[in-house]
C-alpha positions in Angstrom: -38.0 -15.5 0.8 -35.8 -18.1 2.2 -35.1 -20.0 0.1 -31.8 -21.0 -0.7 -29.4 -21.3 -3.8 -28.3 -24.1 -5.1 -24.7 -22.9 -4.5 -25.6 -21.6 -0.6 -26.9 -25.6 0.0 -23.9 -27.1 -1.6 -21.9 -25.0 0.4 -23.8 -25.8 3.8 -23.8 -29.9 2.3 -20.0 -29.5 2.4 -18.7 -27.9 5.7 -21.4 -29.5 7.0 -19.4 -32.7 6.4 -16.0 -31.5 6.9 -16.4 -29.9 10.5 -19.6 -28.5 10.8 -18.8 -25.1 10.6 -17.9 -22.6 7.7 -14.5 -23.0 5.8 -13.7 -19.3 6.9 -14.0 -19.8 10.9 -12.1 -23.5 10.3 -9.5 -21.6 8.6 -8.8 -19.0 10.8 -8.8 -21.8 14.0 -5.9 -23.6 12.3 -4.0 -20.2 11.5 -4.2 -19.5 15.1 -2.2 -22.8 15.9 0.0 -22.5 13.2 0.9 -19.0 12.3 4.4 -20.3 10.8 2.8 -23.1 8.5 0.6 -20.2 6.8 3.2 -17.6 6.5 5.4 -20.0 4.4 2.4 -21.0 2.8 1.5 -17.7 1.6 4.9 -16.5 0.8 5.3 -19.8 -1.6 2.5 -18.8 -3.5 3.4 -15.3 -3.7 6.7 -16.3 -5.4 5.4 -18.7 -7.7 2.7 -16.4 -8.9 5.8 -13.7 -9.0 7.9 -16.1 -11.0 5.2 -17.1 -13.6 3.7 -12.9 -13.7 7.2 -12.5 -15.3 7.1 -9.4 -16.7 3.7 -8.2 -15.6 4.2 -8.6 -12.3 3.1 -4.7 -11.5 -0.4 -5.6 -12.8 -0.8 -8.4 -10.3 0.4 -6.0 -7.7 -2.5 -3.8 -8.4 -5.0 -6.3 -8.8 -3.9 -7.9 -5.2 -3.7 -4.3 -3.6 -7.5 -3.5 -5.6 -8.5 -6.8 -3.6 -7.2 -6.0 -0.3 -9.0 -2.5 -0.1 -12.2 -3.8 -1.5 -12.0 -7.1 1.1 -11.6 -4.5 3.9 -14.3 -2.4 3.0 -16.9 -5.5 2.9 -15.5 -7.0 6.1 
């Protein structure tokens, strides 16, 4: 017991490096400053994965919306 993954210590080596705190909290800082910035972020990726889903785009619908329900239930 405690001991660590490989992955887990590469994480830690990482935002260790690049602000000393998890990627998730860093994230969520700079959304707070910028709102805006990740709004058109988001919405750019959302139409170039809508432009290159073509025809299946329903599918990646469901596979966003299946994501979104099982993110909130492990929040």
């Amino acid at each position: 017991m405690g001991e660590e993954s490989f992955l887990g210590k590469l994480y830690k080596m990482v935002w260790s490096r690049v602000g000393g705190k998890p990627f998730t909290e860093v994230t969520r800082e700079e959304q707070t400053k910028a709102p805006l910035l990740f709004m058109l972020i988001f919405a750019g990726l959302g139409i170039l994965l809508f432009r290159f889903a073509g025809r299946n785009w329903w599918k990646v619908l469901l596979v966003f919306a299946f994501g979104v329900v099982v993110g909130h239930i492990f929040w």
